[in-house]
MARMARFI-502497 format. One record per atom (N, C-alpha, C, O, CB): x, y negated, z negated. Coordinates in steps of 0.001 Angstrom, whole numbers, plus 500000, padded with zeros to 6 digits. Glycine has a CB too. Layout:
BEGIN
XYZ/...
# end
This chain:
BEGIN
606262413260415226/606719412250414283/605542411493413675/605765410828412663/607674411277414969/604185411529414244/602953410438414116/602722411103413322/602767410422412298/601823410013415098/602298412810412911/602238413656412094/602784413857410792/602225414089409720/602454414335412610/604283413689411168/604730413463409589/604770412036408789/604960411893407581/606170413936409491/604531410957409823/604544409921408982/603065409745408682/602837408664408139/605256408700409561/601994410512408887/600484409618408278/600646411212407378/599491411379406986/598505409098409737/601560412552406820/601493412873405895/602213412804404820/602116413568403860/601304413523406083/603247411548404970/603729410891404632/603295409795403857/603783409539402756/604155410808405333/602500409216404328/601275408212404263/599979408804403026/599373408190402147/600533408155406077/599949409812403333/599010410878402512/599394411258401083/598685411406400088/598974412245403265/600957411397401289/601422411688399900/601663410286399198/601318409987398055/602809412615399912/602190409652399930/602306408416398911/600247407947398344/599688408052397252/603354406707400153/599812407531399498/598655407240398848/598190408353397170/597968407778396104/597543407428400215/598150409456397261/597759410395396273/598808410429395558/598522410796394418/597341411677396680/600275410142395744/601173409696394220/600632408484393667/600487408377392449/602908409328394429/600341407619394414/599619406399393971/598523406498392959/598541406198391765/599058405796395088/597767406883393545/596416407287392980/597097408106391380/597145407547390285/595387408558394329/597517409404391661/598203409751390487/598939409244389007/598857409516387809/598842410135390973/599849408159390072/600267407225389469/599319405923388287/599409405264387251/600830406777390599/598661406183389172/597489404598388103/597081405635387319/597692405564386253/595675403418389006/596166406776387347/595451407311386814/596531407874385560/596026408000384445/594677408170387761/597882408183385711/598894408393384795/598808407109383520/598851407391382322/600358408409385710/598664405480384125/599059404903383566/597994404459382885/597925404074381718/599776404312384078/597178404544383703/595515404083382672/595647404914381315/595550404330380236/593635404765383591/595925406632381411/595942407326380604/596991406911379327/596724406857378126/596095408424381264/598409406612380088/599139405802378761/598809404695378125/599233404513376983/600287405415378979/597965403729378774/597168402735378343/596340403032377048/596714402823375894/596340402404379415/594906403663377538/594377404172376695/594819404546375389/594426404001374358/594040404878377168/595935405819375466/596685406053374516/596797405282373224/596444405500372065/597654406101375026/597769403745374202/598224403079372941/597509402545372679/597940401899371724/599159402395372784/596313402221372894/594849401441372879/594277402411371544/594105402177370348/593711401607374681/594211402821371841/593272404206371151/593853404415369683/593173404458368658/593525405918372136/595803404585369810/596299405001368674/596220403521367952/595706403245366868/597777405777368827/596862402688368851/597221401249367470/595645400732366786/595464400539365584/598120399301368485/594695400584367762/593447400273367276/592323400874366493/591769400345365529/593034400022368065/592040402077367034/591641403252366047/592237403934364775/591691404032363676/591571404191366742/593871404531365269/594387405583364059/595303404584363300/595922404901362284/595354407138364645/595344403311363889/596487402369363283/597733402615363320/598517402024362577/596395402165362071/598152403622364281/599333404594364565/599576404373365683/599053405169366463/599203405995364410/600590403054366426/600913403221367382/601878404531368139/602883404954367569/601231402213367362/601524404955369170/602933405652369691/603826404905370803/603673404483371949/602571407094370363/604772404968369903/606230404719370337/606748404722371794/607498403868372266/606990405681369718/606300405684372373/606568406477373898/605695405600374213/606257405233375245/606266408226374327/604655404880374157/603267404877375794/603853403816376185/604332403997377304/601150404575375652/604066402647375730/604793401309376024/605804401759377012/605572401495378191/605506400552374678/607260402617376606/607621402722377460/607340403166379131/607606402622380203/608097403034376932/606584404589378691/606056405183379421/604905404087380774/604928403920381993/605445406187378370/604306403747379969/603619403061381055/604133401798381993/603512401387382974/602526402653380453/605439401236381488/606549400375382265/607006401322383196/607099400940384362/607828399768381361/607344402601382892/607687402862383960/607083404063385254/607718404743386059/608759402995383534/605911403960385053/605014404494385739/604315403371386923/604142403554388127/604064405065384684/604027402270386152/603783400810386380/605074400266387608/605039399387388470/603920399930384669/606040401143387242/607277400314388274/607097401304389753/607035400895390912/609387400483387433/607044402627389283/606861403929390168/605684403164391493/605851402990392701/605993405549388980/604490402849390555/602979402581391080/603621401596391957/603697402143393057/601609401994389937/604096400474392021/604495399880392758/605280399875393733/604932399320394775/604632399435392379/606555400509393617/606850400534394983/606377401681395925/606660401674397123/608172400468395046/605384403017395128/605196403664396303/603874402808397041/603755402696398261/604940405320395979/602843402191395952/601767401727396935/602491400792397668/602090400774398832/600427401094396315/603264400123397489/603889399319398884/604443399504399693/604723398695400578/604473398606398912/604834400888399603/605066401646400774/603813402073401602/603728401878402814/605801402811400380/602846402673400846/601862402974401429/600904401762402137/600255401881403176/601286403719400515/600967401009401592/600448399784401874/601100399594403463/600399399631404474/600903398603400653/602188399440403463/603294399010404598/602613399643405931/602254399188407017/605044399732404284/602615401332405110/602249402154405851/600736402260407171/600569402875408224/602272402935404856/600075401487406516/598784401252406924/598685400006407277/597527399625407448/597856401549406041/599768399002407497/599891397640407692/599023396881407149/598580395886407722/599914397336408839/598549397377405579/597875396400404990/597839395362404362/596811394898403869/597510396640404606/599802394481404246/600186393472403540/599578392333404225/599484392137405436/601606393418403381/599140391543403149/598601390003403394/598979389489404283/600153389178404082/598815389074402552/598664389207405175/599165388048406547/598532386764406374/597401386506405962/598649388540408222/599764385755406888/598629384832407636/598717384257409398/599513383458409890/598634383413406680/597369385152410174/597694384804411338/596544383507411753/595599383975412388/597704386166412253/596457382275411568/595565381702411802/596010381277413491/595258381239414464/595324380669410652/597398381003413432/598309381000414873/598377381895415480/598708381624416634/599542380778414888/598228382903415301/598770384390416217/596985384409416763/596532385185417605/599579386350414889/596375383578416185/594727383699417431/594888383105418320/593910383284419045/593209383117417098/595428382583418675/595620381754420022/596609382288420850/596548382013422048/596014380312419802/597596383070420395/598373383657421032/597811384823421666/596908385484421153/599334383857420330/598407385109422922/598270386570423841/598965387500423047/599729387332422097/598990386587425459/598364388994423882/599063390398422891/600478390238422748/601026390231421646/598904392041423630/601194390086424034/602794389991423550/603126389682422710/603934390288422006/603564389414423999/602425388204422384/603074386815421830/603253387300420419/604286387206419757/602047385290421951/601763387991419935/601449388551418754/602509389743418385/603284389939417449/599997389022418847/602147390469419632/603132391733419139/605116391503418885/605938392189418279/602872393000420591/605204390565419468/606701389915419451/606768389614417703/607622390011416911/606857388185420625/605484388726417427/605949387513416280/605853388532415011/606478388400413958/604686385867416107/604628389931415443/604801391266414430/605991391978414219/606423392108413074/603999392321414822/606674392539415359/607929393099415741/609000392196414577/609535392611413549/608241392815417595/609044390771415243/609925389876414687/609990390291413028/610936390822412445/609390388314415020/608690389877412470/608604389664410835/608532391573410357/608253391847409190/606716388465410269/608747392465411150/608812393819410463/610524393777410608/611307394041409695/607825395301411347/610876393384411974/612608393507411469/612775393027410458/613002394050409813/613715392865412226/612862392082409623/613101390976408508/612949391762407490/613777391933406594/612152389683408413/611742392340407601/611072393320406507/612017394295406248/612648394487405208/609708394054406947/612072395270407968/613559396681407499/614760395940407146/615304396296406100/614248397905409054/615154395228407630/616691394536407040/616323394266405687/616721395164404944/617309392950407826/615774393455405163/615253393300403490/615271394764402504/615810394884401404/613432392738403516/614436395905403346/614005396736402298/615677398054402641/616200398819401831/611884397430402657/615948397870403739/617397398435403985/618600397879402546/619157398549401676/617964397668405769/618618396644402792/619650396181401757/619142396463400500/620033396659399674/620000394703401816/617774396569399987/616957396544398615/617472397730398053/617838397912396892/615257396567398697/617458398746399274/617609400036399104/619049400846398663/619415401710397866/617167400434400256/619535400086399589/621268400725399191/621539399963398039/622171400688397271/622709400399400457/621315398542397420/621211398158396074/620430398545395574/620151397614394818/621160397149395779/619287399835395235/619030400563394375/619943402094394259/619965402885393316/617672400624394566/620536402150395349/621737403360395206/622488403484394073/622567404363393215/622802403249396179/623323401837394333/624371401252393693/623696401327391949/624234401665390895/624709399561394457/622542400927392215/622347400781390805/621840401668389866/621705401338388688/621704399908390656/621366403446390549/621298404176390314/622558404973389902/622537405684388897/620645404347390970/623937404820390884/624964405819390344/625535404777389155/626211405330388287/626259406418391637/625295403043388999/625915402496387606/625752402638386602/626558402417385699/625920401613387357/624100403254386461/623313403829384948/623411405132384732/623309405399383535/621736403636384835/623570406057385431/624101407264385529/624729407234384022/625813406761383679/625122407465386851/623514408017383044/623628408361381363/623146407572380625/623148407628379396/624873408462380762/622787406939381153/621870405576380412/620922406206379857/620816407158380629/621149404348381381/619868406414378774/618611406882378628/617525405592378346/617755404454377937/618670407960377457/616605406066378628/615562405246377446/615072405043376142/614533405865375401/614751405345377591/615398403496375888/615179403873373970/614274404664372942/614429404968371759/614885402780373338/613220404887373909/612169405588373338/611441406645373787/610625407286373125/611432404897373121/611814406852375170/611477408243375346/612895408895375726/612600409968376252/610277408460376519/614091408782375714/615386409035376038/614895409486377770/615889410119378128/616216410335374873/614443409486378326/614358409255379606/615207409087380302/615366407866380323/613818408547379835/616379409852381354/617223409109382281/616862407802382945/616385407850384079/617480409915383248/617016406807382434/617040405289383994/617404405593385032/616824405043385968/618051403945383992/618271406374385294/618491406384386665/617067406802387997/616812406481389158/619711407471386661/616519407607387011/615123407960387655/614286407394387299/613183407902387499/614643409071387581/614356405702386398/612948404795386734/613904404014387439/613326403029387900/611852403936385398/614950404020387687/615607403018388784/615551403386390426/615501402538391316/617207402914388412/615570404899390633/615100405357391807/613944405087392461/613832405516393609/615098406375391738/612677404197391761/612200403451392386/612001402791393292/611152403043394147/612190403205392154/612711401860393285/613272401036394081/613694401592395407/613325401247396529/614257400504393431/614569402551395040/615525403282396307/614361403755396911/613748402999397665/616789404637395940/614120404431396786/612666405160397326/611577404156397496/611159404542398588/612040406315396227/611183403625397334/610558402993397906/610821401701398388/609760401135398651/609807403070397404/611990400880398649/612346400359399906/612529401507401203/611895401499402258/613683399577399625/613574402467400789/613705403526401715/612190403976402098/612502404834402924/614605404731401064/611354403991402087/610229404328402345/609346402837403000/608694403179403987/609715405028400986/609247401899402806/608933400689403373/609785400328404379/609219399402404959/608885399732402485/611063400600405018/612236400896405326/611732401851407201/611633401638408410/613021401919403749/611591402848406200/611108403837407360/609562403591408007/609433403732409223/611130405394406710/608600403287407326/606976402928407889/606966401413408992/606241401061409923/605791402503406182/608498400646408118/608680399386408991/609289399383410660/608972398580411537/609678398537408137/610400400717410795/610853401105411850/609585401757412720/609316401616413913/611999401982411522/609034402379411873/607434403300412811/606915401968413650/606894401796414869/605627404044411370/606460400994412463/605767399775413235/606165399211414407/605614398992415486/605737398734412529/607724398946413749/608538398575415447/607919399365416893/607219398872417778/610429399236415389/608550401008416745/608104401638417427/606956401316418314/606781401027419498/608017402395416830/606122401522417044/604426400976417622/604385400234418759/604022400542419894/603597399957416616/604967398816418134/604365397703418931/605124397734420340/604390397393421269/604540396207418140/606437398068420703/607083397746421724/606146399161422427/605786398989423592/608930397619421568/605709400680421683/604815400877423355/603408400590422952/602810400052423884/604835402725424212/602940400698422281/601653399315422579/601448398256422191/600884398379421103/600535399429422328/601641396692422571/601272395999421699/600375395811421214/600239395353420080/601448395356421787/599102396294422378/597505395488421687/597189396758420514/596025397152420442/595707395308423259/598331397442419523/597775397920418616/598101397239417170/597851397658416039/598045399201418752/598858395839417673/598778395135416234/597502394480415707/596624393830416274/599755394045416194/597615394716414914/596638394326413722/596187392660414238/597197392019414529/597601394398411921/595165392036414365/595031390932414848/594668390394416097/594047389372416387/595803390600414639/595334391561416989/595321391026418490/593508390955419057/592633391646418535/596408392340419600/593339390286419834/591900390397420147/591744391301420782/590528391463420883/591289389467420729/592539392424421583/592109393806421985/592169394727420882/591391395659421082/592937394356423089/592930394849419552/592528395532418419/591670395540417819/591212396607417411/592997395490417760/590997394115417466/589219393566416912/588757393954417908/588363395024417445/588652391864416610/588423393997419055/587233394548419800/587053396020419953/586018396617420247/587243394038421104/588417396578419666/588215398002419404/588405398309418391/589127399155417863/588790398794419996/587717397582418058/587930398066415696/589089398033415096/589057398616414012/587640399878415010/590105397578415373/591169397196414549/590697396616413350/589495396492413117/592040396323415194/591677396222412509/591700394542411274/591771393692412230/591811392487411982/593221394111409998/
# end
């Protein structure tokens, strides 16, 4: 299971990567056409909203994935491994319950647009709305791994003073 979730981890990072490098390119584009040929195109605007939406929830999955979201533990230094690994445990449940509900309300809101297109590239919405689904469902699942984690080791949260002394964050 450690296997498929850090290649898991692998693909999102390199959709990511994909992803920006997609959107820089639509950037450019309209950069290039409205300022140079005086010819905007029509498509990049859209296009890059929703590449821009993509980029986001997978790097925050990936992000999740690698437990790299912003903390603040200025309190969890004084605390022992448990204490830490409890108050981590605690704020990742919060997290799967959050990105659980985010998720089945991107379901919902995927089968409501179902024929919808986009005004300018006729694009199905339903697949820049799958976003969301996918990547809560994916922040969702890296958040349950974490659980995992910590209840059989704690001193592998991020913070603990047996993780900094063995090279943790």
């Amino acid at each position: 299971m450690t296997r498929l979730l850090a290649a898991l981890s692998t693909v999102e990072k390199v959709v990511s990567c994909a992803l920006l490098g997609g959107l820089l390119v639509s950037v450019m584009l309209q950069v290039v056409s409205r300022y140079v040929f005086r010819a905007p195109l029509p498509w990049t605007d859209e296009v890059s909203r929703f590449l821009l939406v993509w980029l986001t929830f997978i790097a925050a999955a990936y992000v999740m994935s690698e437990r790299m979201h912003v903390t603040v533990d200025l309190a969890l230094a004084k605390l022992g491994v448990r204490a830490v690994a409890a108050v981590d445990t605690i704020a990742t449940i919060v997290v799967v319950a959050a990105a659980g509900v985010m998720t089945v309300a991107g379901v919902i809101l995927i089968r409501e647009t179902a024929g919808v297109l986009a005004p300018a590239t006729q694009f199905p919405m339903p697949v820049v709305y799958s976003a969301g689904a996918v990547g809560f469902g994916l922040i969702a699942l890296h958040g349950i791994a974490t659980i995992v984690q910590n209840v059989r080791d704690p001193r592998s949260v991020p913070g603990t003073a047996e993780s900094l002394e063995e090279g943790g964050l």
